[in-house]
N, C-alpha and C positions, 0 to 999 in steps of 0.2 A: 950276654946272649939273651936275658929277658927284655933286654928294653929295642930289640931290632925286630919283634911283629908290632912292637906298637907304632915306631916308626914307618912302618912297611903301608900299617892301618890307616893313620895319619894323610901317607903318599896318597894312597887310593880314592880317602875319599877327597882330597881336595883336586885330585883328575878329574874327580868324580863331579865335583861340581861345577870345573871349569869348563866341562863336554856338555853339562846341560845349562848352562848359559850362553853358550855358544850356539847351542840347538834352537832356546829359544830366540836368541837375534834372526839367526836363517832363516827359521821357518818363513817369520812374518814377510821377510823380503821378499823368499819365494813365491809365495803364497798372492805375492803384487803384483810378480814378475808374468805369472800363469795367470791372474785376470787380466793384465794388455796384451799379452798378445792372444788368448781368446777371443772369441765370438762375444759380442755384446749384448746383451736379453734387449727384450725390448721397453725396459723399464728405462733402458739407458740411452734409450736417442728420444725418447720422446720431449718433445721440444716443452719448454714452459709458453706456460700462453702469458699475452702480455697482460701486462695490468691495462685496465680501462683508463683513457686518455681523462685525463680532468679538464673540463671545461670551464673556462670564467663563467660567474654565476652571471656579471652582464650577459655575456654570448647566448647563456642558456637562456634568458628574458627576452633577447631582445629575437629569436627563433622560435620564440615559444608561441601557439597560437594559428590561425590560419592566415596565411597570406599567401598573395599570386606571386609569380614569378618577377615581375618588372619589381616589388616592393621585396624578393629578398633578393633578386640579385643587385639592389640598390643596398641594403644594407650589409651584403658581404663587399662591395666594392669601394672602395673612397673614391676611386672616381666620378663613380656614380654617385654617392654624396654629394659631392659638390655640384653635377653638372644637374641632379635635379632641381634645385630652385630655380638652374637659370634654364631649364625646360618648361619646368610649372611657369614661372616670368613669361616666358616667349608664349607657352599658351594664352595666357591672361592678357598678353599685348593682343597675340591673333584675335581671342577673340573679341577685346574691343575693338581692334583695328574694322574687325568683319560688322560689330553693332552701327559704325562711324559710317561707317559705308551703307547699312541698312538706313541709318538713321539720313544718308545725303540723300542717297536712293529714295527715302520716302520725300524729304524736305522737296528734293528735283522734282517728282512727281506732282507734288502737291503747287509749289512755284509753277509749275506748266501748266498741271489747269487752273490753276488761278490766272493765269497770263490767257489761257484759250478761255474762259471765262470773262473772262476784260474784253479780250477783245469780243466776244459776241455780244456784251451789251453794247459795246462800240460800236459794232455795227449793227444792231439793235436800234440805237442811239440814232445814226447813219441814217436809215431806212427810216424810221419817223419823222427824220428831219426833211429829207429827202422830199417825204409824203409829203409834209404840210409846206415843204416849197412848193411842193407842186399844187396843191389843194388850192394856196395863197397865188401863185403865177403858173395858171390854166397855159394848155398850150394853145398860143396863137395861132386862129383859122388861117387857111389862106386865102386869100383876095385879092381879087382882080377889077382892072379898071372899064370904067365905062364901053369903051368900044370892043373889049375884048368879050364880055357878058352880051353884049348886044349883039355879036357876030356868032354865038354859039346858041341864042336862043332863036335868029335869023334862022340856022343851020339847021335846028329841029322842027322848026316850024311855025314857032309862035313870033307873036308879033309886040311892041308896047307901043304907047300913046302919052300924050301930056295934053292936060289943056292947054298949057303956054307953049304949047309946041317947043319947048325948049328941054336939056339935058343937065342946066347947071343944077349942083348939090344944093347952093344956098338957096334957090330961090324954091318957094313953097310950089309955085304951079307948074314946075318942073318935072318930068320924071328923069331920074338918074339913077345908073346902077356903078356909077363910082363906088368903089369897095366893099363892093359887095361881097358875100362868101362864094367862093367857088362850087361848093356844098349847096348854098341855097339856090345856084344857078342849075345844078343839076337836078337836085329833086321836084323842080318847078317841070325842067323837060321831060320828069318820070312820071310826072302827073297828065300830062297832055299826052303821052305813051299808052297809061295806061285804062285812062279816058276814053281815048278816043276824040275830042273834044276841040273846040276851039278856044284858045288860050292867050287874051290878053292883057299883058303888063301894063298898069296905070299907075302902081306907083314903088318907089325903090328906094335910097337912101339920102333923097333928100328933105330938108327941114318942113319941120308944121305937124309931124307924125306924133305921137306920145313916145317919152321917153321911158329908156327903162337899157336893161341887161340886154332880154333879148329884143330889142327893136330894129322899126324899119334901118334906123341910122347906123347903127350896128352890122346890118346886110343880114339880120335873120328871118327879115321879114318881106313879103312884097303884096300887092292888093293884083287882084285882077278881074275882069267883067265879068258878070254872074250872067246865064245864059241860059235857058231849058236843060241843055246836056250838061254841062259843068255841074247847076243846080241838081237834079239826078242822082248824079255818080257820088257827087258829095253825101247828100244827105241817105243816099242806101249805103254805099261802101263805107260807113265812117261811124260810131258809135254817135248817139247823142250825149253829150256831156254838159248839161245845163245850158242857164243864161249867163251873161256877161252882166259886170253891172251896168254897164250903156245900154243894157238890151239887146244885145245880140247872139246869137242862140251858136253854140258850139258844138263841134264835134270833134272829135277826136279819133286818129290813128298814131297809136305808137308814141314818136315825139312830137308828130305833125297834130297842130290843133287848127281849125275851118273858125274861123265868125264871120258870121253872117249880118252885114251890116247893109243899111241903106241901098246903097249905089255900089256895091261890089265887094268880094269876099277878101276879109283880114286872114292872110298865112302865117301861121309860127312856122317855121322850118329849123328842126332844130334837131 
């Protein structure tokens, strides 16, 4: 009978201590069970922020700094790598393609007036040459034959004479208006016009006369009788312009020169 409270004691406490081992497993489970399915504070959704992205230190170098947009969306792209050299290329062709063309442009320019400059000393050239043919081969009067000079100073009114009563060129006592100028046939009927005068031919383009340029033999010249009226008209309408060295006193209108010789007046008609 003494040893059955101890045993009793014994019991107890080791109920004793399998109930509060037991208690403590439960609680904690419980204790889990009642924060899922509760309400969640707001400690508990809030989201973690992420960590900051690490960049290659190239990436960071090569963004670093100011640049336009064509220069980084060239170095965010490999495409764009590559295709700018062959843009910068193409630029670098266009633009010497465009200096090629300035530079024909100018060279064309300058070939054309060098070429219109040619040609106007060409015809610079031309035109001088031109001149001194002509200076060199004057143009030929025109002239007409005997009977036809004699029938138009007939027409006007005047008249000519020979001692030898004859027409031939060669022979000195002749008068002859064989090829004479047409010119000098006229100014002689403009002189009897504007005379008034009586007006005649004694001598014309046959031989014995003095030679020269403008001579009788030539048709620039003719003699005709000196007369009171002729004498006159001449020496008031006409400037006096010295003597001749034979001694014969001149006068002068315009191209027409008077001498006044011996036995009838020397005409230039020119």
């Amino acid at each position: 009978m003494g040893t059955r409270p101890c045993k009793q004691r014994r019991a107890r406490l080791t109920a004793g201590a399998l109930l509060a081992l037991q208690i403590s497993l439960v609680a904690p489970a419980s204790h889990a069970a009642a924060a899922a399915d509760g309400p969640r504070s707001p400690a508990a959704v809030t989201a973690p922020e992420p960590a900051p992205a690490i960049r290659p230190a190239e990436v960071r170098t090569a963004v670093t700094g100011t640049y336009d947009a064509d220069v980084l969306a060239t170095a965010r792209s490999p495409y764009g790598q590559a295709a700018a050299p062959r843009t910068e290329a193409a630029t670098r062709t266009e633009a010497k393609t465009g200096t090629e063309a300035q530079t024909g442009a100018k060279t064309g320019t300058e070939a054309k007036a060098g070429t219109e400059a040619k040609a106007g000393t060409e015809a610079g050239t031309t035109s001088r040459t031109e001149a001194a043919a002509k200076s060199s081969h004057p143009i030929q009067p025109i002239r007409i034959g005997h009977v036809q000079a004699a029938q138009q100073l007939r027409a006007a009114g005047l008249r000519w004479k020979s001692s030898g009563g004859c027409t031939n060129r060669s022979v000195r006592t002749c008068t002859s208006l064989e090829a004479v100028r047409a010119a000098t046939v006229a100014d002689v009927i403009a002189l009897k016009r504007r005379s008034g005068c009586q007006v005649v031919v004694t001598g014309g383009t046959e031989v014995g006369h003095a030679p020269g340029r403008y001579s009788h033999h030539r048709g620039y010249k003719l003699d005709i009788t000196p007369n009171n009226c002729i004498n006159r008209y001449i020496t008031r309408e006409h400037a006096f312009d010295g003597v001749r060295g034979d001694g014969a006193a001149l006068y002068r209108d315009s191209g027409t020169v008077y001498a006044r010789e011996s036995d009838h007046w020397d005409i230039l008609f020119r």
